[in-house]
C-alpha positions as CSV (number, residue, x, y, z in Angstrom):
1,X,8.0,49.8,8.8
2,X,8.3,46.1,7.8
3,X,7.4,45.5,4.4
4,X,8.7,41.9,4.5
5,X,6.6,40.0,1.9
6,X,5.2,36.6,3.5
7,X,5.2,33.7,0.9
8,X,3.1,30.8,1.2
9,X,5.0,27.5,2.3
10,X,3.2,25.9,-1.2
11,X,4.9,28.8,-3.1
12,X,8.2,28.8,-1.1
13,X,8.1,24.5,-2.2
14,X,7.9,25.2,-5.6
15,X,10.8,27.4,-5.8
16,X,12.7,25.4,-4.1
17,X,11.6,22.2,-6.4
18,X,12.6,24.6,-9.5
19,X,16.1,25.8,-8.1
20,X,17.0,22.4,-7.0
21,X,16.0,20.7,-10.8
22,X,17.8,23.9,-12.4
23,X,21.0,23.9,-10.4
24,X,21.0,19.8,-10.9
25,X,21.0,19.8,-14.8
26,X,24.6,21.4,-15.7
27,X,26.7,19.3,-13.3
28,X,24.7,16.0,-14.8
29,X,24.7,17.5,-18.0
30,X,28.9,17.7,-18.3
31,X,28.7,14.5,-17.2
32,X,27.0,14.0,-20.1
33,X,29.3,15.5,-22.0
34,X,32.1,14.4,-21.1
35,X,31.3,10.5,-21.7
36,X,30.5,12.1,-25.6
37,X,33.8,13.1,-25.7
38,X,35.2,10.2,-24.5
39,X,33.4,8.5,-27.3
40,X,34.9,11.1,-29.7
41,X,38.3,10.1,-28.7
42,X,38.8,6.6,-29.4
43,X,37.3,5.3,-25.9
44,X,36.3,1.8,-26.3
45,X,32.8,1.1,-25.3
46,X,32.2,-1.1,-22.2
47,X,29.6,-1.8,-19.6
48,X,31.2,0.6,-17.0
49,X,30.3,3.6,-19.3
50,X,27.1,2.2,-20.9
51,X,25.9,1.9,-17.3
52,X,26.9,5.6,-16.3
53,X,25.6,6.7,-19.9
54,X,22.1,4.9,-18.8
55,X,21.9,6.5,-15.2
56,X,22.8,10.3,-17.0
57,X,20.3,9.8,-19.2
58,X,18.0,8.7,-16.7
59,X,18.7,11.0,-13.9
60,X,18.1,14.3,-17.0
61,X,15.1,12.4,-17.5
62,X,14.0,12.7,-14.2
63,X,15.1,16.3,-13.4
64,X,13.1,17.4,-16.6
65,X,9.7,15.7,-15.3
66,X,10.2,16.7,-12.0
67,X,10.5,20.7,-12.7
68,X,7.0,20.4,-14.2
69,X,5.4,18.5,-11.9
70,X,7.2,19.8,-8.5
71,X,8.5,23.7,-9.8
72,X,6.9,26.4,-9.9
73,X,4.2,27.5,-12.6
74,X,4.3,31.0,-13.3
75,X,0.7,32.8,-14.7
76,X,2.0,33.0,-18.5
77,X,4.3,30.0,-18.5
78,X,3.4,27.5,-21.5
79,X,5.4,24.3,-22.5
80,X,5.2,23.0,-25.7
81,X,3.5,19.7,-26.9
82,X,7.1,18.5,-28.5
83,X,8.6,19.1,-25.3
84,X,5.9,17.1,-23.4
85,X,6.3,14.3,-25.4
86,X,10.4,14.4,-25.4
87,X,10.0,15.0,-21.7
88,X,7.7,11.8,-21.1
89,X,9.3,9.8,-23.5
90,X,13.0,10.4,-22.0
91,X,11.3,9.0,-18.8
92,X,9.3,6.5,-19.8
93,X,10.7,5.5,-23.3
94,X,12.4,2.5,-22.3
95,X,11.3,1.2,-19.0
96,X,7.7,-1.2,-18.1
97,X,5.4,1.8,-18.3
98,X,4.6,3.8,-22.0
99,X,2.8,6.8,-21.7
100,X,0.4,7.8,-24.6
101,X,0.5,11.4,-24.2
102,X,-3.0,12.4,-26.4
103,X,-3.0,16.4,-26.5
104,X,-2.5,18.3,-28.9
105,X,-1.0,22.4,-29.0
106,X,0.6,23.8,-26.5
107,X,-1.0,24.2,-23.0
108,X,-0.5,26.1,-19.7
109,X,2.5,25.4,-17.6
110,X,-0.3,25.0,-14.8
111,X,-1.7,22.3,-16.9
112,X,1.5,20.3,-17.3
113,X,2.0,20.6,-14.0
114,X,-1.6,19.2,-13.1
115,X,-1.4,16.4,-15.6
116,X,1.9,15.5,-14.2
117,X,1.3,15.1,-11.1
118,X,-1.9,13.0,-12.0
119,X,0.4,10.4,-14.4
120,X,3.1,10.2,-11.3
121,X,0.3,9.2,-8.9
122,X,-1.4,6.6,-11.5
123,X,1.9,5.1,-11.9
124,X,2.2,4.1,-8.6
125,X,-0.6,2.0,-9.2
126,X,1.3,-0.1,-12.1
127,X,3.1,-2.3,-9.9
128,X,3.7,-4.8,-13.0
129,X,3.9,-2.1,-15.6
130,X,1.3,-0.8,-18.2
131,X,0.3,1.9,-20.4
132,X,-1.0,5.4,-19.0
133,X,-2.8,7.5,-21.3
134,X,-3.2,11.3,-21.0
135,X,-6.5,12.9,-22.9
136,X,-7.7,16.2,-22.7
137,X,-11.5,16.2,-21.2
138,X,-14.3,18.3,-21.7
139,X,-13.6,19.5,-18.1
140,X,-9.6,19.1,-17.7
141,X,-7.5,15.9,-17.9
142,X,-8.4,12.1,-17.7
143,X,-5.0,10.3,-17.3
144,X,-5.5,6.5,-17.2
145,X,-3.5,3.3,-16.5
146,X,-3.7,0.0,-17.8
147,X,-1.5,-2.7,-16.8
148,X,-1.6,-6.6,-15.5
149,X,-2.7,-5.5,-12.1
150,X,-4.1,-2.4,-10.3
151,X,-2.8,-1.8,-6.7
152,X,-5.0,1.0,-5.0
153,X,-4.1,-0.4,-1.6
154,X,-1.9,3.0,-0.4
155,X,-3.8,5.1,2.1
156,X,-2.4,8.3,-0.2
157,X,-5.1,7.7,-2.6
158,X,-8.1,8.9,-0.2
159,X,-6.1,12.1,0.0
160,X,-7.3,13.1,-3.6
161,X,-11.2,12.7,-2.5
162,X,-11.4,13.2,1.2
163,X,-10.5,16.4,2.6
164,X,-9.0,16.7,6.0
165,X,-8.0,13.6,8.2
166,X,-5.4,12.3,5.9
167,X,-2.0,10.7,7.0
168,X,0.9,12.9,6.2
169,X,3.0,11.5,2.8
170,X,6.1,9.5,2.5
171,X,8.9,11.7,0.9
172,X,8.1,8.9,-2.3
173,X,4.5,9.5,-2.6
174,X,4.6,13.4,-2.1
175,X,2.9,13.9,-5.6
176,X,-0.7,12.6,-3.7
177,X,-0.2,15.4,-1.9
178,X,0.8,18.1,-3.9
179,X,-2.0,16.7,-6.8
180,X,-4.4,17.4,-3.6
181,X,-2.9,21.1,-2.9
182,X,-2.7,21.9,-7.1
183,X,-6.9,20.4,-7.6
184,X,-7.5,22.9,-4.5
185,X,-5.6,26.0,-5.0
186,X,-7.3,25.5,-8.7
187,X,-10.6,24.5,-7.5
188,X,-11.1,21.8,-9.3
189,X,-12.2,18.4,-8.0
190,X,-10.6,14.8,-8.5
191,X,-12.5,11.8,-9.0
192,X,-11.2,8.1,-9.4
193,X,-12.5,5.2,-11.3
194,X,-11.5,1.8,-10.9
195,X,-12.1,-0.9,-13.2
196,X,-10.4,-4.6,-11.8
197,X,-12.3,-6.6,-14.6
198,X,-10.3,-4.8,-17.5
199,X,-7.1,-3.8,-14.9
200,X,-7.7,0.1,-15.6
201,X,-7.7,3.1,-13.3
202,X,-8.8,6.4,-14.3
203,X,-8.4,10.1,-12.9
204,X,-10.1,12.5,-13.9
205,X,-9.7,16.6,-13.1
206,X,-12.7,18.6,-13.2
207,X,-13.3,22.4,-13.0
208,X,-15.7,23.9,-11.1
């Protein structure tokens, strides 16, 4: 008798996404730590090791955001709203975009993961920069950017209101098409607003 169990690819991706960010955080992190105690010992300071202290940080930063938005999200999973914040901010703390991250209490991993993936497609649409805000709706999440200028001009976007017919991803714009997957498999519904006067664009998820 074969009582194999067959996993969904979607399911299979997100365990992948999780083992990769997991087994990627203790090799960065000792390099972390080592540059500390480099620092502890008398090491002068120079750009060499500012620079590799800045692409650490940055890379932890990364890995932290990414296990959200591209892990898995067990039923029962939460995440706190002090590690949102310290995970956003770590990411977006010092760089052209802010994030204003609005909710308050601690929320579903599902939901992190949603609103995630929402703020890493809106940010592709800040070529110049800009502020992305993150509110909880009466429905879900509205995550909106504000910036200089609004660039809606990848195909990816029709992906999050059209189903069927849409061209397959670049590996760097994957979160369209996860975004699309999570909204379905949740069934809740996308909608995208667009505002060139005041150089705003708005998504908002919406439960069925």
């Amino acid at each position: 008798m074969d009582d194999r169990r067959d996993f969904p690819p979607a399911d299979l991706a997100q365990l992948v996404g999780s083992r990769l960010c997991h087994d990627l955080v203790n090799p960065i992190s000792a390099i972390a730590n080592g540059l500390e105690l480099l620092a502890l010992s008398g090491t002068a300071p120079s750009p060499e090791l500012t620079l590799i202290g800045d692409a650490v940080s940055d890379a932890l930063a990364r890995i932290r955001f990414f296990r959200v938005a591209f892990g898995a999200a067990r039923p029962g999973d939460s995440v706190s709203t002090r590690e949102v914040k310290e995970i956003l901010s770590g990411l977006y703390g010092s760089g052209r975009l802010a994030v204003d991250w609005q909710a308050i209490g601690d929320l579903t991993r599902a939901d992190a993961k949603l609103a995630f993936l929402m703020i890493n497609c809106v940010e592709t649409a800040l070529p110049m920069g800009g502020t992305i805000t993150i509110s909880p709706s009466d429905h879900l999440w509205s995550v909106k950017g504000t910036g200089r200028r609004i660039n809606l001009a990848s195909p990816n976007w029709d992906a999050l209101t059209v189903s069927g017919g849409e061209p397959a991803p670049e590996a760097g714009q994957i979160q369209f098409a996860l975004l699309a997957q999570e909204t379905g498999n949740r069934g809740c519904t996308l909608s995208i607003q667009k505002d060139d006067t005041a150089g705003a664009i708005e998504i908002q998820a919406t439960r069925l």
